[in-house]
N, C-alpha and C positions, 0 to 999 in steps of 0.2 A: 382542675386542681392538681392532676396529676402531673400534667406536663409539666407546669408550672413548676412542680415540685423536683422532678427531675430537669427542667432546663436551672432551678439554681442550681441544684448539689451538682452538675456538670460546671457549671462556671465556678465554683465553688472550689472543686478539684482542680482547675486549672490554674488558679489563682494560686490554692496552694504549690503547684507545679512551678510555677512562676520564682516564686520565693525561694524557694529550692534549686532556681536555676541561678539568681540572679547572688544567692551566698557562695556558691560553689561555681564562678564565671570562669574561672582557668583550667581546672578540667574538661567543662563542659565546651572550651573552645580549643583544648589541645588534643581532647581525646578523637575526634571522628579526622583530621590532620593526620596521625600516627596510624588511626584504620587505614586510611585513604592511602596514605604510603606505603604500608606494609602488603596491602589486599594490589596496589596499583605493580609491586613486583610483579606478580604474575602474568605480566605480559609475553613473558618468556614463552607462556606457553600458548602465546596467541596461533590459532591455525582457521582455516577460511575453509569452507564446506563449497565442494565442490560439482556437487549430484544437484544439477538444477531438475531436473526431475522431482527427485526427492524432497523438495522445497515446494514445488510451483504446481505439480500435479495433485489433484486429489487422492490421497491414500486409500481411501474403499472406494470402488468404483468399480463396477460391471467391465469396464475395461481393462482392465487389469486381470479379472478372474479370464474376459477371454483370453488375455493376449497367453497365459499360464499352458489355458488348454490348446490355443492355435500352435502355440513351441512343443507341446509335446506330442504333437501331428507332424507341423513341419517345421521345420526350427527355423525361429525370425530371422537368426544370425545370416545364414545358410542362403534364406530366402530376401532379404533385405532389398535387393537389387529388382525385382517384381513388386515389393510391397511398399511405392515410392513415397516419401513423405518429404515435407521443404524442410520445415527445421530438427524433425524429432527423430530423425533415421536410428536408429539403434547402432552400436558399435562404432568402430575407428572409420573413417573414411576422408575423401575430400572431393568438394565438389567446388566447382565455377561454370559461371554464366560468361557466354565470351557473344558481345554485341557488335556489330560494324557501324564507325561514324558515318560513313558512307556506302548506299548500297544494300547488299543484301548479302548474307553470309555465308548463301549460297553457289554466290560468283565466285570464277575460278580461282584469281588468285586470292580470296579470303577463305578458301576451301584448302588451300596448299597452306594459309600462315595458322590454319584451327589443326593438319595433320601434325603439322611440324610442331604448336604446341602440343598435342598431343604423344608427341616423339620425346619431346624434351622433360613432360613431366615423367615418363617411363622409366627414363634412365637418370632418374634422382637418386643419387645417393647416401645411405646413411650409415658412415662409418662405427664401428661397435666391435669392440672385441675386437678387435684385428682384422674383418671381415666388413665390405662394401654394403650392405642391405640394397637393394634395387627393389623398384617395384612388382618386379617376377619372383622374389620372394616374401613378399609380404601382402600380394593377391588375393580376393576371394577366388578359390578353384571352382569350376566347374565341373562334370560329372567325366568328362575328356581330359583334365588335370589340366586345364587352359586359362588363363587370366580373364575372368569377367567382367567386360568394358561395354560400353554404353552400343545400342543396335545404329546410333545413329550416324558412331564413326567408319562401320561398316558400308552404309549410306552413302557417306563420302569418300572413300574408298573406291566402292562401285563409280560413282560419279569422277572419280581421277583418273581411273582405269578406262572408261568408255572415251572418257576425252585426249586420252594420251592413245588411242588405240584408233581415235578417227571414228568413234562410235558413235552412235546417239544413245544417251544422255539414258538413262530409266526411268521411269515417272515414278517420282515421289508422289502418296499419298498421304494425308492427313487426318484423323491421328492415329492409323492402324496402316501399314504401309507391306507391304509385302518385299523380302528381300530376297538375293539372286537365288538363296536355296531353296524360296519358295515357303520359309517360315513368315509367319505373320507376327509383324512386332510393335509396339502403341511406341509412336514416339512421338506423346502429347508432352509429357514431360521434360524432354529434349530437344525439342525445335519452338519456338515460340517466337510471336509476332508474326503471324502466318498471314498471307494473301494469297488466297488459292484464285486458279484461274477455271472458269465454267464447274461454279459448285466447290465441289469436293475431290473432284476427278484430280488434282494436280497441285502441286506447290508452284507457287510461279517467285513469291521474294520469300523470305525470313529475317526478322532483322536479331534474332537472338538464337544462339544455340549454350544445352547446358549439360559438362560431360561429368561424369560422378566417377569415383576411384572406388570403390569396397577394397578395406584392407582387412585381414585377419588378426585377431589377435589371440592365440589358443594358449598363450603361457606368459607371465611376466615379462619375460625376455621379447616377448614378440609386442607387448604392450606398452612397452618402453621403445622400442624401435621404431611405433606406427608413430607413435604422440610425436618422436623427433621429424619421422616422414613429414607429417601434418606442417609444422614448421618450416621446413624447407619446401614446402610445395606451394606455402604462401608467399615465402622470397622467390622464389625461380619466376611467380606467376609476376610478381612485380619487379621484378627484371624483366622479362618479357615482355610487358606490357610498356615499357621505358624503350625499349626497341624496337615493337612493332606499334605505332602511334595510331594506325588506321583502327585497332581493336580497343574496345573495351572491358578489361577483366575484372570480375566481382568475384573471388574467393570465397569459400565457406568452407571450414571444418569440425569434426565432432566436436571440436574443443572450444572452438568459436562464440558460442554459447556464452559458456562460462565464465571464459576469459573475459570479453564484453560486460556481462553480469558485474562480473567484481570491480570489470573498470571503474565505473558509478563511485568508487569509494578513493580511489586515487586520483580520476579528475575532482572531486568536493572535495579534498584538503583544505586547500588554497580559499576557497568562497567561504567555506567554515569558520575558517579561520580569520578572516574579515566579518563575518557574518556577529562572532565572538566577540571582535574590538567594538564593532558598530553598537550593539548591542550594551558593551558595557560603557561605552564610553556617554549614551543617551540614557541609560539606567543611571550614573553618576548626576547627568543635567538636570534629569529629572528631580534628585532628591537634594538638588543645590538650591540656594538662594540666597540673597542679599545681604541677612545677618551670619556673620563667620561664628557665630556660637550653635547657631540652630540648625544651621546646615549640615547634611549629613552626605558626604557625595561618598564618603568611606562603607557608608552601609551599601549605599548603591553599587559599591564593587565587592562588596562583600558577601552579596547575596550570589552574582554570579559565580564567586568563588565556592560559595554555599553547594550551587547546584553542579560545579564542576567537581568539587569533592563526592558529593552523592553520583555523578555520573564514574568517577573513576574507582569508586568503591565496589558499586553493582557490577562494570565490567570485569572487577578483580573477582570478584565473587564465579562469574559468569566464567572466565578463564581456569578457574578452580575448580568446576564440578566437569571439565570439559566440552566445553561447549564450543563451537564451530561460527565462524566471525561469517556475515554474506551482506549483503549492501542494504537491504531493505533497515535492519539496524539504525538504518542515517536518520529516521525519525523519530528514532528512543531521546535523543539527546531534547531535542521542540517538544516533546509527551512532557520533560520535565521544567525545561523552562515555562513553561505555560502554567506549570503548576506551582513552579518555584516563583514565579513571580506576582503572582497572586499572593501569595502569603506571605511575603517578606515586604511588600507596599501596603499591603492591610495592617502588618506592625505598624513600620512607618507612620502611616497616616494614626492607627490609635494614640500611638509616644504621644502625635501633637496634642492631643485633645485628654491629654492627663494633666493633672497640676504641679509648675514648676518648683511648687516650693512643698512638695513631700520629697520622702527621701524616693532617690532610684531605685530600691529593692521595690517598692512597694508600687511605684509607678510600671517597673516591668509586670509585674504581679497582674496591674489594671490592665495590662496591655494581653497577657495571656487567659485570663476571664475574658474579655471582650472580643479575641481574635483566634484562639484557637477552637472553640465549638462549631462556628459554621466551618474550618481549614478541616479539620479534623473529619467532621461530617463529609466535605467533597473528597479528602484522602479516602476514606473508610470508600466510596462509591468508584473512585478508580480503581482501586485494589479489586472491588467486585465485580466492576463492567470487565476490566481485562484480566482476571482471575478466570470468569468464564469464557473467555474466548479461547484461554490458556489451558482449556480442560481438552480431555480424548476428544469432546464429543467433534471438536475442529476438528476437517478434514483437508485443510491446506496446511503443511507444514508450517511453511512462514509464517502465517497468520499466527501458530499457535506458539511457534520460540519467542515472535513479535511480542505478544500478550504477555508471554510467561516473564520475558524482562522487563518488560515496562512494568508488570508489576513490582518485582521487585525493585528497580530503580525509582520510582516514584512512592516507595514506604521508605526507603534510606532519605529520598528526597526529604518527607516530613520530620525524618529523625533529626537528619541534621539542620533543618531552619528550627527546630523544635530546642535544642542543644548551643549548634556553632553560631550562627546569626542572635537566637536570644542572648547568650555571651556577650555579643559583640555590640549587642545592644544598653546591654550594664554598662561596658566600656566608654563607648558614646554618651551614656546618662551623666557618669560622670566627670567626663568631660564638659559637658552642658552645665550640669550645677555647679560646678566649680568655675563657669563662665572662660573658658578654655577655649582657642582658636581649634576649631574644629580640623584645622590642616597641619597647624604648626607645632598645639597644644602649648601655647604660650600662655598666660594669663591675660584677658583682655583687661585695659583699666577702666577705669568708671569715665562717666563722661567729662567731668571737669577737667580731669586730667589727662583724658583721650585731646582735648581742645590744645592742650599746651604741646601737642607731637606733629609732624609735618604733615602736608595732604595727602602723601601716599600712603603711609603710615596709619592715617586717617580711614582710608578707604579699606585699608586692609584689615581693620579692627574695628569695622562699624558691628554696632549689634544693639539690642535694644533689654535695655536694665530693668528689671520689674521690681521695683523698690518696694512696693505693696502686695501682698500675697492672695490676689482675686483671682477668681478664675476665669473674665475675661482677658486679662492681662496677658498670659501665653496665647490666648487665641489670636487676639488684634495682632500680637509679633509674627505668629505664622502665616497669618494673611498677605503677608508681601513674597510670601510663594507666589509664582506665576500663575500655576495651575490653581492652586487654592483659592487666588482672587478672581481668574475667572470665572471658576465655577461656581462663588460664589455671589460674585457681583454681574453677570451677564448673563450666562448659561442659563441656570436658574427659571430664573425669571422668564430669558426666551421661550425656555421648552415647555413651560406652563401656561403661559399664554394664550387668550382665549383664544384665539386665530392664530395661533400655530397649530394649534389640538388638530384642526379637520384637516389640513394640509398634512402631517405626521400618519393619519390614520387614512387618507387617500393613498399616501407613498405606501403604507403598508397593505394597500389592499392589491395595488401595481406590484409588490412585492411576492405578495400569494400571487398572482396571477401570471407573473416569470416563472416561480415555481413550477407551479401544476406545468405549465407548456414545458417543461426542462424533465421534469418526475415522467410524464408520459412518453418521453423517446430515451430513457434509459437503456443502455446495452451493456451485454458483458463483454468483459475485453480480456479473453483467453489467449489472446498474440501473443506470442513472448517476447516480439521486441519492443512491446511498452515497457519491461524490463533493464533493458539495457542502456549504454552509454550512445549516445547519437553516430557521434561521429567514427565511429567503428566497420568493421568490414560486415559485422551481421545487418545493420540498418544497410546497407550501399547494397549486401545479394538481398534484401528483404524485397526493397524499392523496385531490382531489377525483375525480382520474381514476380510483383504484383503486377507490373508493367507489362512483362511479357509474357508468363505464365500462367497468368489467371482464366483462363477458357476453361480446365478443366480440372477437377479433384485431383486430391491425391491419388494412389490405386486404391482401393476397396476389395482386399479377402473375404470371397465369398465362402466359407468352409461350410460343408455338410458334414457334418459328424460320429454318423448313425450310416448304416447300411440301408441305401432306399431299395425300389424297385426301379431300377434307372431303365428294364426295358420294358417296362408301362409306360401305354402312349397318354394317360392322363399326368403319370409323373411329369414325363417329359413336356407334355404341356404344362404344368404347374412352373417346372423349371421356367422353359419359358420366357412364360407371361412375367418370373419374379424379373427375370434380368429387361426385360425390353425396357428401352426407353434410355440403357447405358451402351456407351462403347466396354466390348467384352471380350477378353483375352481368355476363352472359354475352351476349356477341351470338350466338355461335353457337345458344344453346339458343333466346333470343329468334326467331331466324330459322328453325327448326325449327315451333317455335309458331305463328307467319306462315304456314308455309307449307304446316300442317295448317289453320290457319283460315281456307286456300283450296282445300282438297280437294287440295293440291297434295303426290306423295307425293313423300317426303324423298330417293329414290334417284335422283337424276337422272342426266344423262350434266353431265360438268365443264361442258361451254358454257353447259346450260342453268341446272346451279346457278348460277355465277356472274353470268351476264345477268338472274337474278332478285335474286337479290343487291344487284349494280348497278342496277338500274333500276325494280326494286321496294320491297323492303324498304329498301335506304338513303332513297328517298324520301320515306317518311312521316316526319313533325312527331316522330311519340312515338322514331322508331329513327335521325332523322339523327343524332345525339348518336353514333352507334357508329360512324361514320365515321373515326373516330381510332381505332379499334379495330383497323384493318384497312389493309393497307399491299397496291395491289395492282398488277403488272408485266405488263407488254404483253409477249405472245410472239412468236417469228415470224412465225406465221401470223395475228397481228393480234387473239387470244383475250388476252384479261384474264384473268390467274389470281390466287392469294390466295396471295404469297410470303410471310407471318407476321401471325400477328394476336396478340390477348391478348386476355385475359377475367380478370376480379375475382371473387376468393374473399376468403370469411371464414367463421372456424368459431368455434365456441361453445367457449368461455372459464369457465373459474375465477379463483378468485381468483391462484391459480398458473400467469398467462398468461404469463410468460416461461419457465418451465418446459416449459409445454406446446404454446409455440411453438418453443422448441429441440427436442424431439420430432418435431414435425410437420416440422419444417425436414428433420432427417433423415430420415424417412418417405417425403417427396415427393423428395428428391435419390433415394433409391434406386429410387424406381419410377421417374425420366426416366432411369436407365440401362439398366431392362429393356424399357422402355416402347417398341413400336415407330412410337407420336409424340413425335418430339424437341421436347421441352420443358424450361425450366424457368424458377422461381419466382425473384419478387425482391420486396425491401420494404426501405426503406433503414433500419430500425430491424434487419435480418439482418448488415448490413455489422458490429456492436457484438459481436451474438449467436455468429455462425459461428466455429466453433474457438475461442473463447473461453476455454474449460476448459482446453484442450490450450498454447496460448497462453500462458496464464496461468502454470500448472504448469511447463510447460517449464523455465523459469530457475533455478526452486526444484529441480529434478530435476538438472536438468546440476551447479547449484552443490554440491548435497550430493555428485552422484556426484564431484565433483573437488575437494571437501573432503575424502573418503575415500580418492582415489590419494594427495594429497599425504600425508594420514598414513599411509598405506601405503610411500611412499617414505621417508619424513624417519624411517623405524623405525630407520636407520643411523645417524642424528644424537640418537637417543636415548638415557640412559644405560642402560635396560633397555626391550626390545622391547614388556613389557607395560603402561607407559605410552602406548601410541599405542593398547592394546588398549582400555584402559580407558578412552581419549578418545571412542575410535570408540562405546564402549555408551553411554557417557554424551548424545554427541552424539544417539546416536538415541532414548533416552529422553526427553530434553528435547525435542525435533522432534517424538516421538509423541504427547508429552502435552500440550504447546502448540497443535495442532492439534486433538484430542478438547476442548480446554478453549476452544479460541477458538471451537470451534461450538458448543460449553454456553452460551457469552455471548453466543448472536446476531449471531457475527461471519462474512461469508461468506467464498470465497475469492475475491478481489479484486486488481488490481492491487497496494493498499494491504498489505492482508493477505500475500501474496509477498513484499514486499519484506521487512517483519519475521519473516517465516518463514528467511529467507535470514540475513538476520542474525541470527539467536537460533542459529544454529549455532555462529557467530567468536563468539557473548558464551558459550554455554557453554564453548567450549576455553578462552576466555579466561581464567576465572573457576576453570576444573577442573585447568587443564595445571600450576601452581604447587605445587599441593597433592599429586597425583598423583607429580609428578617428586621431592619430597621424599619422600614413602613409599618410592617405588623406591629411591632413593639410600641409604637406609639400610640399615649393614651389622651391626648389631650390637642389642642387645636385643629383645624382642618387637613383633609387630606390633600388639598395643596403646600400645606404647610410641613408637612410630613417628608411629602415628594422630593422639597425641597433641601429639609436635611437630611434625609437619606441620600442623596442626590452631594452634596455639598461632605457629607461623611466620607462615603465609598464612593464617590464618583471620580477624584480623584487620584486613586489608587488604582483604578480600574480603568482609566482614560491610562496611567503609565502604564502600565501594563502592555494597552495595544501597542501603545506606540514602542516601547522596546521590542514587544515582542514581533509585529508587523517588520522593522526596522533589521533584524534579525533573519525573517524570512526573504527578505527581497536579494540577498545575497544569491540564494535557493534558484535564483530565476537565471541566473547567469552561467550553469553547471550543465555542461552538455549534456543532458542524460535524460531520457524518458522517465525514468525513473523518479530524478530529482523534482523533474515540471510539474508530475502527478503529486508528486507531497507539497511543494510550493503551492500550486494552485488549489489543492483540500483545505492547506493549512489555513492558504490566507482569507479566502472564502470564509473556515470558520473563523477566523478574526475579525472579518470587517461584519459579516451579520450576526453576530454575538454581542459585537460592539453595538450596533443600529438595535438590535433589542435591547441591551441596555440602558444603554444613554438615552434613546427615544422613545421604542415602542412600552417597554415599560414605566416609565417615566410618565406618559401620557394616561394610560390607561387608568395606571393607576389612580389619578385625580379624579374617576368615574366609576371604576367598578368594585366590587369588594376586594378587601373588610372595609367595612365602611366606620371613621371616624366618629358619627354622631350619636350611635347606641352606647361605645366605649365612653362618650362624655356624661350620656344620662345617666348611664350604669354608675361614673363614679360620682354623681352629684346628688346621686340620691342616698347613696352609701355614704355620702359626707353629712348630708340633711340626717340618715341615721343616726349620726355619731354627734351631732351637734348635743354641745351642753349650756343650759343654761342654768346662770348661777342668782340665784334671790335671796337680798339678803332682806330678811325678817324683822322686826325688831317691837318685844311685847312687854308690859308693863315691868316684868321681875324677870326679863333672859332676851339675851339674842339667839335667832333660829338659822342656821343655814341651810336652807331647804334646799336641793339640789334636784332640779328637775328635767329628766329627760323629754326633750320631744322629736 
């Protein structure tokens, strides 16, 4: 009784809201036009966020807190050039990958065209203030005040020198090589595409080498100067490479990134913007048809204008409080149309099924009680799925500005179909009662005298005159809709059908069973060139890197942090056992080595390890380089001890190195907490990696759980409880199978991917709660019969929908960009199985499982038999009786 009571006085309010809109239409159509333009000035102040980091990275993260305390040991900056990462290097720099078409790039003359590039990026110039910049001043220094360049052009080097000298050749080793001064240096990172000859003893071909620049940047002036470096060192290389044909060069710079990143938003202009005509031009088809009075192809552009005023309102808004523009944004605009189009074709479709011959006020009125309570209900559920995505608790930035606009853009969304489209709807009404060319707003004439006018003329003024004021009379006119006679003279009927049923409920059981195989190989996809624009220079060094780099990790900062006992031979066993199993650019092992190839045994007393240390082994040419290795503090009694040092790891790689480095990531966090030397690892490509998965998920997890209180709550605002039952499976069927089908298409779980995960929730209710809520509401014939007008109701409103909206995203598919594939392919996935739940699987179901029509007919047949009156009339010698008896 309650609901009941509360689902009228909500239609009740609406109704009056209606009336209220429909006396006051010129306001309520000029005012959110004047917002729209006033709030759309502010683009002035559009600016683009540039710290992909700060977007794409998890915000708390264990990685993070190390990387804080490994910089205040040794500083990343400083160290960068040891701590190698492909995409996430910290600071200014440039790097390329240089390939041979033919060959190996070890042959001599592809060893003289890699010096001589290597010559020609040095003396790059960048004019500034009146003064050349060159790469010798804008250098990482070394502790010699020497330019810090890759070991491997050293390598080659040696290799020109022996050849020009009539020497033999020096054996190159793999991936830790030892060079002429006898230091030992990993060039896993820098030689790739390796074929060693007998083992590992030798290099024999390379088809790829890759040389990295570190530039400094300690002041504005010098961070201005590196960014323009960056730029010029990507032309020089593509000069370069126009001259020397035999080589392949793949660029990358700090900025590289980003650049890329924003590309996404300047190659989709153009597909948008066809995306936009397309769109509107099958939104206008849709709402056409054959009589020129009933026709409304004006509402169908006016709904998109609807949503394009709410989208340029929210960015004004968004421009206002400062906010910072980045590409992933490109799906706020699809968040609304999905929504806008839902509720401006559920108008539509109510207008037809009102009566032509009341006034417009009152029939808008009918159209706002019947269509704004479920709109309002799916609005009130988007505001709350992406309100909590939009909260602290998100720990991917994007994820949480994502959420935080879309909410606001899809509550302007409602105001203004609520306001400018109702408007515009009075306008249309009255055009329609007044029997007015819906194009031309001419007066159409009646038929006799339509007969006396020529055949074009004829065709252009056909409509259908409802002389009698019945209430099938509008109906039978709106039936020469396309879509309205399908669905109601074919459709119907097909998908009821006793032998379509087990065929519909087979497909859907093939349907779960795509899923689950799709749900169980889910991955996360922490790459960041799922980000980017395709055809860009980050995707061309990604490709190059995967291909030929892929053997080994990045480096891995082993840091100790705490004072061990390093000359304990259990430490040093501990030590160790942690590192085996990695190639290791280790002082401690090194010094171990040293001090067997002095008879000298490893177990000393602290004074004397250290003193050797200090005054031995740091002294030689091949081991001063480890001197940054080692940070060491004067005690009281005047001994030097070893307060923390670090040592370089790398481990052997598949093609599945991000995979296998979130692994390893975990692996090693759990032994530095059993480990009784405190340690632990850093690499600033961990800062993307760490909690990632969890991160990611997150929003998608809270949003659905709080998709499901609110219809857990709102069951009181229901007409029947098992409408919110039926949301809830619905909801979770389209979520199961969106997922199982987006990782059948190579789509990973992503920032990107989340966010259309989150929404395919609000587009299923959206799409299901219309159709749903009319089933329940019906109290009288069978539940085929139900099916069917609910079905014949919203099913049309809801078939336009896909189709503009699908229509719309196929544009999405055409935009070079990883970024754009991943939203096309979420989006349209949730379209087409939200659609196949609607139209079919619910459809079907429903004509077998609850609520079941047969209680609701004996509930009201007995409640009639209660109320039955019978009337006798009496009739006695001196009076008539009219005895009035209830049975």
């Amino acid at each position: 009784m309650l609901r009941q009571v509360l689902h009228e006085g909500l239609r009740t309010s609406f109704h009056k809201l209606g009336h209220f809109v429909a006396n006051h239409p010129v306001f309520f159509a000029s005012a959110p036009v004047l917002i729209s333009i006033l709030l759309g000035a502010s683009f002035s102040r559009y600016r683009i966020e540039e710290n992909v980091e700060y977007l794409l990275a998890p915000k708390h993260s264990l990685a993070k807190i190390e990387g804080n305390l490994v910089d205040s040991l040794f500083p990343v900056n400083r160290s960068k050039h040891t701590l190698y990462s492909d995409l996430q290097t910290p600071g200014r720099y440039g790097r390329v990958i240089v390939t041979s078409r033919r060959g190996s790039v070890l042959d001599p003359h592809q060893v003289n065209s890699v010096l001589k590039l290597h010559n020609t990026i040095t003396q790059i110039q960048v004019p500034m203030l009146g003064f050349n910049y060159t790469f010798a001043h804008l250098c990482l220094l070394d502790d010699s005040k020497s330019c810090i360049v890759d070991d491997i052009l050293r390598v080659l080097e040696e290799m020109r020198s022996a050849r020009v000298s009539n020497h033999s050749v020096p054996t190159l080793h793999y991936p830790i090589t030892k060079l002429k001064d006898g230091r030992e240096a990993y060039i896993g990172h820098q030689l790739g595409g390796v074929l060693a000859g007998g083992g590992r003893d030798g290099v024999r071909t390379a088809r790829a080498l890759q040389l990295t620049y570190y530039l400094q940047a300690a002041s504005p002036l010098n961070e201005v100067v590196a960014a323009s470096w960056e730029l010029l060192f990507c032309k020089e290389l593509e000069n370069f490479g126009k001259a020397h044909l035999e080589l392949s060069l793949y660029p990358f710079t700090s900025s590289s990134l980003q650049r890329d990143f924003q590309r996404t938003s300047r190659v989709s202009e153009r597909p948008l913007l066809f995306s936009l005509a397309v769109c509107l031009s099958l939104a206008m088809l849709c709402c056409s048809m054959r009589d020129c009075v009933r026709t409304k192809p004006w509402l169908g552009l006016l709904a998109l204008v609807t949503i394009s005023l709410a989208t340029l309102t929210s960015a004004g808004i968004f421009n206002l409080t400062g906010g910072k523009y980045n590409s992933t944004y490109l799906g706020i605009p699809f968040v609304m149309l999905g929504h806008g189009l839902f509720g401006t074709f559920e108008m539509l479709s109510s207008w037809r099924r009102t009566r032509e011959d009341q006034h417009v006020k009152e029939r808008v009125a009918a159209v706002f009680s019947d269509c704004m309570l479920p709109f309002t209900a799916s609005t009130a559920l988007h505001v709350v799925t992406f309100g909590i995505g939009a909260s602290p608790f998100t720990n991917i930035e994007a994820v949480r500005l994502f959420c935080q606009n879309a909410c606001i853009s899809v509550l302007f969304n409602y105001l203004y179909i609520l306001t400018f489209y109702g408007s515009n709807l009075v306008f249309a009404g009255y055009l329609e009662n007044n029997y007015r060319h819906s194009l031309f707003c001419r007066r159409v004439p009646k038929p006799e005298l339509l007969q006396q006018k020529p055949a074009w003329y004829r065709f252009l003024m056909y409509t259908h005159y409802n002389e009698e004021a019945t209430e099938a009379g509008p109906l039978r006119a709106y039936e020469s809709h396309l879509l309205v006679a399908f669905m109601k003279r074919y459709y119907c009927d097909w998908i009821t059908n006793t032998y379509v049923k087990p065929f519909v409920v087979l497909f859907y059981l093939v349907y779960v069973s795509f899923a689950l195989m799709g749900y169980l190989q889910v991955s996360e996809g922490s790459d960041l060139s799922n980000v980017v624009a395709t055809e860009t220079s980050t995707i061309a060094y990604t490709h190059a890197q995967q291909r030929y780099f892929s053997s080994y990790s990045p480096v891995i900062g082993f840091y100790i942090y705490e004072s061990i006992e390093y000359w304990n031979t259990s430490v040093q066993d501990d030590l160790l056992e942690y590192t085996k199993g990695f190639e290791r650019i280790s002082w401690f092992e090194s010094y171990l080595n040293y001090l067997h190839g002095l008879n000298i045994t490893t177990s000393l007393s602290r004074s004397n390890f250290t003193e050797h240390l200090r005054s031995g082994f740091l002294r030689q040419p091949r081991f001063v380089h480890f001197s940054d290795d080692i940070i060491f503090a004067k005690r009281a009694d005047g001994e030097f001890d070893v307060v923390a040092s670090r040592m370089f790891l790398v481990a052997k790689t598949t093609e599945n190195k991000r995979e296998e480095m979130s692994i390893l990531l975990d692996t090693l966090r759990k032994l530095s907490l059993t480990s009784r030397v405190k340690f632990i690892i850093f690499n600033p490509s961990f800062v993307y990696m760490d909690r990632y998965a969890s991160s990611v998920g997150a929003p998608l997890k809270n949003s659905c759980i709080a998709a499901l209180f609110l219809l857990f709550f709102s069951t009181f605002l229901a007409a029947d409880p098992l409408v919110n039952a039926w949301l809830t499976v619905t909801v979770a069927s389209v979520e199961f199978g969106l997922v199982g089908f987006m990782t059948l298409w190579r789509v990973e779980l992503d920032c990107v991917s989340v966010l259309c995960l989150i929404y395919g929730v609000n587009y299923a209710v959206d799409s299901s709660t219309p159709l749903v809520s009319a089933f329940a509401l019906g109290r009288e014939s069978t539940r085929t019969r139900w099916v069917k007008l609910a079905l014949e109701r919203h099913g049309v409103p809801a078939l336009q929908s896909y189709l503009c909206y699908g229509a719309a995203l196929l544009p999405l598919a055409a935009v070079p960009s990883n970024l754009t594939r991943t939203l096309f392919r979420c989006l349209f996935l949730t379209a087409i199985i939200t659609a196949f739940h609607c139209l079919a699987i619910l459809p079907v179901l429903l004509t077998f499982l609850p609520p079941s029509k047969k209680k609701c007919r004996e509930r009201k047949n007995a409640a009639e038999n209660r109320e039955e009156i019978e009337c006798v009339e009496m009739v006695d010698s001196t009076r008539v009786v009219d005895q009035i008896t209830t049975v």
